[in-house]
N, C-alpha and C positions, 0 to 999 in steps of 0.2 A: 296629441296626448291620448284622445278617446282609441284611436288607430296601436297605440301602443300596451293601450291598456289589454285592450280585446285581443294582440298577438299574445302578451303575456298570459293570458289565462286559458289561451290557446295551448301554449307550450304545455305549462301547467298540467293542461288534459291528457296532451300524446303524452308525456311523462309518466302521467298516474297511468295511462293506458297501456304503455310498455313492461311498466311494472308488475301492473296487474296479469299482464299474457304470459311474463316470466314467470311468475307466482305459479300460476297454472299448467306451466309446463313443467316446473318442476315440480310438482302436488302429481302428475299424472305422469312423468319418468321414475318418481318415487313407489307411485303405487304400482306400476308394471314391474319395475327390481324387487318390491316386496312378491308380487304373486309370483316375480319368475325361483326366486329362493324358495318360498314356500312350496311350489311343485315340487320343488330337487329334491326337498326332504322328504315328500313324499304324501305331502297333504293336498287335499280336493279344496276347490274354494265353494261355500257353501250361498247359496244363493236365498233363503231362508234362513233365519234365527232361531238356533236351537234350541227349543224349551228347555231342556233338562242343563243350559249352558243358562240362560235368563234367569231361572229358579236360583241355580248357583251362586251368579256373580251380582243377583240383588243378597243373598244372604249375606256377601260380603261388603259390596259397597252401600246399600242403602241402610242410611241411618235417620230418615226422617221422612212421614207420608208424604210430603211435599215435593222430595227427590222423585226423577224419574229416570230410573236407569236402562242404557240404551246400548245394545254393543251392536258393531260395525267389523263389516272388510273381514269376514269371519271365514277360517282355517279349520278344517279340523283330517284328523286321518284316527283310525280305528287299530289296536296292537293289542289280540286277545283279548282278557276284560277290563281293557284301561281305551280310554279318548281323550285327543291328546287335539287342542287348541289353540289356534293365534286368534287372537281379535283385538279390536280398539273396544275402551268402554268409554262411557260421557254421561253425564248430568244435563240433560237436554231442557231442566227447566232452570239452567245457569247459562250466564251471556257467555264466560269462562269456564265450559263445566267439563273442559277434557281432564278424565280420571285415568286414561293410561292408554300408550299405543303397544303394539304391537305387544301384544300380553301375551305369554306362555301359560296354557293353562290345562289341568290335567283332569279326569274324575274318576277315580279308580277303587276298585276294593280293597287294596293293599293300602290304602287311607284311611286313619281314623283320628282325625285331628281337634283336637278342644280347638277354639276360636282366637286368630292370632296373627298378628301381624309382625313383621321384620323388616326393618331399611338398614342398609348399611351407610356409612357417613365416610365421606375423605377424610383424610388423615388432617389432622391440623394441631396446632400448638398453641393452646391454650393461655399461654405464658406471653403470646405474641401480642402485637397489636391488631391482627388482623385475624392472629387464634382467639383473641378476646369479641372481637365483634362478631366473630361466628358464632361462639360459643354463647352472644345474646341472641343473637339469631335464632340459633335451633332450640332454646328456651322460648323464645314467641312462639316458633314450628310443634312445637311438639304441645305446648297449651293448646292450642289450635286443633291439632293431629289428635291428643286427647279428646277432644269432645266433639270432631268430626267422625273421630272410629267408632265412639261408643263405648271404647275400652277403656281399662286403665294402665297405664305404665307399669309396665314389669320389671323389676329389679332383678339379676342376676349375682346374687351375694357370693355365690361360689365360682365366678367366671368375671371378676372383676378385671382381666384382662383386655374383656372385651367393653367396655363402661362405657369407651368414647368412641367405639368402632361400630356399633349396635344399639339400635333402637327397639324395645320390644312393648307390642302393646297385646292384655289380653283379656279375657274375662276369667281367666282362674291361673292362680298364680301358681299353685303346686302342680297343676295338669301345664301349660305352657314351661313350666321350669324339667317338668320330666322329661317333655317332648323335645326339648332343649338339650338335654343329656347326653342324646344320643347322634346329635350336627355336628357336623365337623366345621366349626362357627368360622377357624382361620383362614379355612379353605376358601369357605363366602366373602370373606373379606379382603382375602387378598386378589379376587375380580377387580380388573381395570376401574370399571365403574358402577357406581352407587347402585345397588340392587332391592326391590322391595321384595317382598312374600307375605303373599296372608295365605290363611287355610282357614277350612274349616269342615267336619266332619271329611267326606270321599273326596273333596276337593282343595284343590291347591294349583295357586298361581304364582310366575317368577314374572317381572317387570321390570327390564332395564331402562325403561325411559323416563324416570323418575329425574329429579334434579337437573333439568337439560343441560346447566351449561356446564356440568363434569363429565358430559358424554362426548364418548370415545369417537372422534373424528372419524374414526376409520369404520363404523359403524356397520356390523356383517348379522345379517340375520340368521345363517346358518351358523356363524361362531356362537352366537349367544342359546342357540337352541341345543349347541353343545355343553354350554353352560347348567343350562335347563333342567336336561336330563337329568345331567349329572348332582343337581342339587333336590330334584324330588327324588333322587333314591335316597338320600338322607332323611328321607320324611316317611320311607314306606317302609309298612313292615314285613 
Protein backbone atom coordinates (compact mmCIF):
# COMPACT_ATOMS: atom_id res chain seq x y z
CA UNK A 1 0.00 0.00 0.00
CA UNK A 2 3.06 2.44 1.28
CA UNK A 3 4.89 1.26 -2.33
CA UNK A 4 1.70 2.54 -4.11
CA UNK A 5 1.14 5.42 -2.43
CA UNK A 6 4.78 6.80 -3.05
CA UNK A 7 4.46 5.63 -7.02
CA UNK A 8 1.21 7.76 -6.98
CA UNK A 9 2.60 10.85 -5.81
CA UNK A 10 5.53 10.02 -8.06
CA UNK A 11 3.37 10.26 -10.99
CA UNK A 12 1.64 13.16 -9.43
CA UNK A 13 5.19 15.05 -9.79
CA UNK A 14 6.40 13.93 -13.48
CA UNK A 15 2.83 15.17 -14.25
CA UNK A 16 2.95 18.64 -12.72
CA UNK A 17 6.67 18.43 -14.18
CA UNK A 18 5.59 17.96 -17.72
CA UNK A 19 3.21 20.43 -17.37
CA UNK A 20 5.12 22.72 -16.02
CA UNK A 21 8.02 22.35 -19.11
CA UNK A 22 5.00 22.76 -21.50
CA UNK A 23 4.03 26.07 -19.73
CA UNK A 24 7.32 27.21 -20.40
CA UNK A 25 7.89 26.41 -23.69
CA UNK A 26 5.10 27.90 -24.65
CA UNK A 27 5.56 31.18 -22.48
CA UNK A 28 9.09 31.21 -24.59
CA UNK A 29 7.75 30.14 -28.32
CA UNK A 30 5.24 33.01 -27.41
CA UNK A 31 7.72 35.54 -26.60
CA UNK A 32 10.04 34.73 -29.60
CA UNK A 33 6.65 35.19 -32.24
CA UNK A 34 6.03 38.27 -30.39
CA UNK A 35 9.68 39.70 -30.85
CA UNK A 36 9.91 38.17 -34.19
CA UNK A 37 6.47 40.36 -35.41
CA UNK A 38 7.53 43.12 -33.62
CA UNK A 39 10.98 43.48 -35.65
CA UNK A 40 8.83 43.04 -38.95
CA UNK A 41 7.10 46.06 -38.12
CA UNK A 42 9.82 47.72 -37.51
CA UNK A 43 10.42 48.07 -33.71
CA UNK A 44 13.87 47.62 -31.72
CA UNK A 45 13.28 45.72 -28.45
CA UNK A 46 14.29 47.94 -25.66
CA UNK A 47 16.40 46.43 -23.02
CA UNK A 48 15.73 49.41 -20.35
CA UNK A 49 12.37 51.01 -19.34
CA UNK A 50 11.61 54.15 -20.77
CA UNK A 51 10.94 56.99 -18.51
CA UNK A 52 9.05 59.07 -20.55
CA UNK A 53 6.91 55.49 -21.38
CA UNK A 54 6.81 55.01 -16.93
CA UNK A 55 5.70 58.68 -16.36
CA UNK A 56 2.84 57.88 -19.01
CA UNK A 57 1.43 54.77 -18.22
CA UNK A 58 1.49 55.47 -14.21
CA UNK A 59 -0.62 58.61 -15.39
CA UNK A 60 -2.94 56.18 -16.67
CA UNK A 61 -2.97 53.12 -14.63
CA UNK A 62 -2.00 54.12 -11.16
CA UNK A 63 -4.87 55.07 -9.15
CA UNK A 64 -3.59 54.51 -5.59
CA UNK A 65 -0.02 54.94 -3.71
CA UNK A 66 -0.20 51.52 -2.90
CA UNK A 67 -0.19 50.38 -6.68
CA UNK A 68 3.20 49.84 -8.23
CA UNK A 69 3.34 49.98 -11.77
CA UNK A 70 5.66 47.94 -13.94
CA UNK A 71 5.90 47.60 -17.78
CA UNK A 72 7.69 44.69 -19.43
CA UNK A 73 8.83 42.93 -22.84
CA UNK A 74 9.17 46.69 -24.08
CA UNK A 75 8.92 47.64 -28.05
CA UNK A 76 9.30 50.73 -29.26
CA UNK A 77 10.40 52.45 -32.80
CA UNK A 78 10.75 56.21 -33.45
CA UNK A 79 8.28 58.06 -36.81
CA UNK A 80 9.22 61.80 -36.69
CA UNK A 81 7.76 63.44 -33.56
CA UNK A 82 5.62 60.44 -32.60
CA UNK A 83 6.93 56.92 -30.50
CA UNK A 84 5.28 54.36 -30.98
CA UNK A 85 5.13 51.27 -28.23
CA UNK A 86 4.32 47.58 -27.39
CA UNK A 87 4.69 46.55 -23.87
CA UNK A 88 3.09 44.52 -21.08
CA UNK A 89 2.11 46.50 -17.88
CA UNK A 90 1.34 44.83 -14.31
CA UNK A 91 0.49 45.92 -10.70
CA UNK A 92 3.59 44.08 -9.15
CA UNK A 93 2.09 44.66 -5.61
CA UNK A 94 -1.01 42.35 -6.86
CA UNK A 95 -0.72 38.23 -6.67
CA UNK A 96 -3.23 38.95 -10.02
CA UNK A 97 -1.85 42.26 -11.03
CA UNK A 98 -1.50 41.67 -14.96
CA UNK A 99 -3.08 45.10 -16.40
CA UNK A 100 -2.60 44.36 -20.08
CA UNK A 101 -0.24 42.47 -22.65
CA UNK A 102 1.03 43.41 -25.43
CA UNK A 103 -0.25 47.14 -25.35
CA UNK A 104 -0.01 49.50 -28.28
CA UNK A 105 1.09 52.62 -27.25
CA UNK A 106 1.79 55.94 -28.83
CA UNK A 107 3.22 59.59 -27.39
CA UNK A 108 2.89 62.18 -29.90
CA UNK A 109 2.33 65.89 -30.29
CA UNK A 110 -0.62 65.56 -32.61
CA UNK A 111 -2.19 64.28 -28.93
CA UNK A 112 -4.16 66.45 -26.80
CA UNK A 113 -6.47 64.24 -24.94
CA UNK A 114 -8.61 65.11 -21.69
CA UNK A 115 -8.41 61.79 -19.58
CA UNK A 116 -10.20 58.73 -20.79
CA UNK A 117 -10.85 55.43 -21.07
CA UNK A 118 -12.84 53.11 -23.86
CA UNK A 119 -13.73 49.25 -23.99
CA UNK A 120 -15.57 47.94 -26.40
CA UNK A 121 -18.18 44.88 -25.40
CA UNK A 122 -19.42 41.81 -27.62
CA UNK A 123 -22.49 42.16 -28.82
CA UNK A 124 -25.19 40.29 -26.71
CA UNK A 125 -28.89 40.39 -26.11
CA UNK A 126 -30.05 41.70 -23.26
CA UNK A 127 -33.48 40.24 -23.57
CA UNK A 128 -31.72 36.68 -23.32
CA UNK A 129 -31.06 34.61 -20.61
CA UNK A 130 -27.49 34.58 -20.99
CA UNK A 131 -27.97 38.57 -22.42
CA UNK A 132 -29.36 39.02 -18.85
CA UNK A 133 -26.48 37.49 -16.82
CA UNK A 134 -24.03 39.66 -18.76
CA UNK A 135 -25.77 42.37 -18.63
CA UNK A 136 -25.38 41.81 -14.50
CA UNK A 137 -21.99 41.02 -14.99
CA UNK A 138 -20.77 44.27 -16.63
CA UNK A 139 -22.94 46.10 -13.95
CA UNK A 140 -20.60 44.45 -11.13
CA UNK A 141 -17.48 45.26 -14.03
CA UNK A 142 -17.97 48.63 -14.43
CA UNK A 143 -18.74 49.38 -10.34
CA UNK A 144 -15.54 47.99 -10.18
CA UNK A 145 -13.96 49.62 -13.30
CA UNK A 146 -15.47 52.89 -11.97
CA UNK A 147 -13.42 53.22 -8.89
CA UNK A 148 -10.45 51.26 -10.18
CA UNK A 149 -10.12 54.14 -12.95
CA UNK A 150 -10.82 56.95 -10.90
CA UNK A 151 -13.31 58.11 -13.35
CA UNK A 152 -16.59 58.61 -13.74
CA UNK A 153 -18.86 56.89 -16.48
CA UNK A 154 -19.70 58.93 -19.41
CA UNK A 155 -22.86 59.01 -20.86
CA UNK A 156 -23.12 59.52 -24.57
CA UNK A 157 -26.76 60.98 -24.91
CA UNK A 158 -26.25 61.95 -28.53
CA UNK A 159 -24.75 58.40 -29.66
CA UNK A 160 -27.16 56.21 -28.01
CA UNK A 161 -26.44 53.76 -30.61
CA UNK A 162 -23.49 52.98 -29.16
CA UNK A 163 -25.08 52.32 -25.24
CA UNK A 164 -24.30 48.69 -25.19
CA UNK A 165 -21.47 48.53 -27.65
CA UNK A 166 -19.20 51.15 -25.43
CA UNK A 167 -17.95 51.73 -22.40
CA UNK A 168 -16.63 55.33 -21.51
CA UNK A 169 -15.02 56.43 -18.38
CA UNK A 170 -13.66 60.03 -17.80
CA UNK A 171 -12.90 62.97 -15.72
CA UNK A 172 -14.76 65.63 -17.81
CA UNK A 173 -17.84 64.84 -19.51
CA UNK A 174 -18.02 67.76 -22.09
CA UNK A 175 -14.19 67.40 -23.04
CA UNK A 176 -14.39 63.43 -23.35
CA UNK A 177 -17.97 63.85 -25.12
CA UNK A 178 -16.12 66.51 -27.80
CA UNK A 179 -13.25 64.14 -28.24
CA UNK A 180 -15.80 61.52 -28.99
CA UNK A 181 -17.34 63.64 -31.85
CA UNK A 182 -14.77 63.21 -33.85
CA UNK A 183 -14.21 58.72 -33.62
CA UNK A 184 -15.45 56.81 -35.83
CA UNK A 185 -17.00 54.67 -32.70
CA UNK A 186 -18.69 51.89 -35.55
CA UNK A 187 -15.60 51.38 -36.96
CA UNK A 188 -13.97 50.37 -33.37
CA UNK A 189 -16.55 48.39 -32.77
CA UNK A 190 -17.02 46.35 -35.40
CA UNK A 191 -13.13 44.84 -34.52
CA UNK A 192 -13.35 41.08 -34.01
CA UNK A 193 -12.42 41.57 -30.52
CA UNK A 194 -13.10 43.60 -27.47
CA UNK A 195 -10.75 46.58 -27.63
CA UNK A 196 -9.69 49.00 -24.52
CA UNK A 197 -8.15 52.84 -24.98
CA UNK A 198 -7.35 55.18 -22.63
CA UNK A 199 -5.40 58.53 -23.22
CA UNK A 200 -4.46 61.20 -21.75
CA UNK A 201 -2.82 64.38 -22.66
CA UNK A 202 0.38 63.30 -25.79
CA UNK A 203 -0.51 59.73 -24.93
CA UNK A 204 -2.68 57.11 -25.90
CA UNK A 205 -2.85 53.37 -25.77
CA UNK A 206 -4.87 50.57 -27.89
CA UNK A 207 -5.15 47.00 -26.00
CA UNK A 208 -6.60 44.11 -27.42
CA UNK A 209 -6.05 41.62 -24.65
CA UNK A 210 -8.67 42.80 -22.50
CA UNK A 211 -11.49 40.13 -21.85
CA UNK A 212 -9.44 36.98 -22.89
CA UNK A 213 -11.71 34.64 -23.53
CA UNK A 214 -13.36 36.83 -26.62
CA UNK A 215 -9.95 36.77 -28.02
CA UNK A 216 -9.65 36.04 -31.41
CA UNK A 217 -7.90 32.46 -31.70
CA UNK A 218 -6.11 33.37 -34.57
CA UNK A 219 -4.33 36.12 -32.57
CA UNK A 220 -1.64 38.27 -35.21
CA UNK A 221 0.24 40.85 -33.68
CA UNK A 222 0.96 42.65 -36.92
CA UNK A 223 -3.08 42.55 -37.70
CA UNK A 224 -3.73 44.22 -34.47
CA UNK A 225 -1.01 46.99 -34.85
CA UNK A 226 -2.80 47.53 -38.09
CA UNK A 227 -5.80 47.96 -36.07
CA UNK A 228 -3.70 50.45 -33.92
CA UNK A 229 -2.64 52.79 -36.18
CA UNK A 230 -5.53 52.98 -37.64
CA UNK A 231 -7.59 53.93 -34.48
CA UNK A 232 -4.91 56.68 -33.04
CA UNK A 233 -5.47 58.54 -36.10
CA UNK A 234 -8.96 59.03 -35.01
CA UNK A 235 -7.57 60.63 -31.78
CA UNK A 236 -5.00 63.01 -33.50
CA UNK A 237 -5.23 66.19 -34.54
Amino acid sequence: MRFQSELLALLVILVFAALLLLAIRASRKQAAEKTHQALTLGYEEVTSRPSQLIRRAESLYKRAEYQSIQIDQVFSKRDGNQEFFIFDISDTNKDDGDLGSEVFGVISSQLALPHFSLTTLPGFDSGSLIGGLMESLLNKVLSVAEKYHGLKRIELPDRLDFDQQVIVFGKDQAAVSDLLEGVDLRSITKIATPVHITGVDDFLTVDFSQMGSFKDPQYDLIAQHGEFTRIARYFMN
